[in-house]
C-alpha positions, 0 to 999 in steps of 0.5 A: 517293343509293340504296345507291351514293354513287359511282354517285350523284356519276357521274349527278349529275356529268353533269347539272352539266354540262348546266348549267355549260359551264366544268364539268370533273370532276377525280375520284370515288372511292369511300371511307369517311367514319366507318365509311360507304360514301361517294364523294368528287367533286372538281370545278371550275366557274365560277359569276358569273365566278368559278372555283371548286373543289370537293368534294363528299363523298357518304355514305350512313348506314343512314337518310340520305343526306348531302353534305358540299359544299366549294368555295373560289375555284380561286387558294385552293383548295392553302391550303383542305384544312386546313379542310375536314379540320376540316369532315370532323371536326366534322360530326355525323352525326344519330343 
């Protein structure tokens, strides 16, 4: 994603919408994940009929670039950010 994981997730946000007119970008803020640069983009789409939230949490390690890409159905979305937490916890970065 270059040194900007924010900067990434704002050139990447307007490209998913050229391909999803339903597409409304929520918010990218930038933030730490474990120590790294990172930027959270929350956003909502529809894919196949169905609505859908997501995250997507974009972090850069001093080899790789990672994102952490969450999503559930929009009606589930309030009842989902418990697993995502524990998605967050258990994802080891490679060393």
């Amino acid at each position: 994603p270059g040194p900007s994981p924010e900067a990434h997730w704002e050139q990447f946000s307007a490209a998913f919408a050229e391909s999803h007119d339903d597409y409304a970008e929520i918010r990218i803020d930038p933030t730490i994940y474990r120590g790294y640069k990172a930027a959270l983009w929350e956003y909502t789409y529809s894919e196949g009929g169905t609505k859908l939230h997501a995250y997507n949490l974009g972090f850069v390690t001093s080899d790789f670039g990672f994102a952490l890409n969450f999503q559930s159905h929009a009606e589930n979305w309030n009842g989902s950010h418990a697993l995502f937490e524990l998605f967050k916890a258990v994802f080891q970065v490679p060393t």
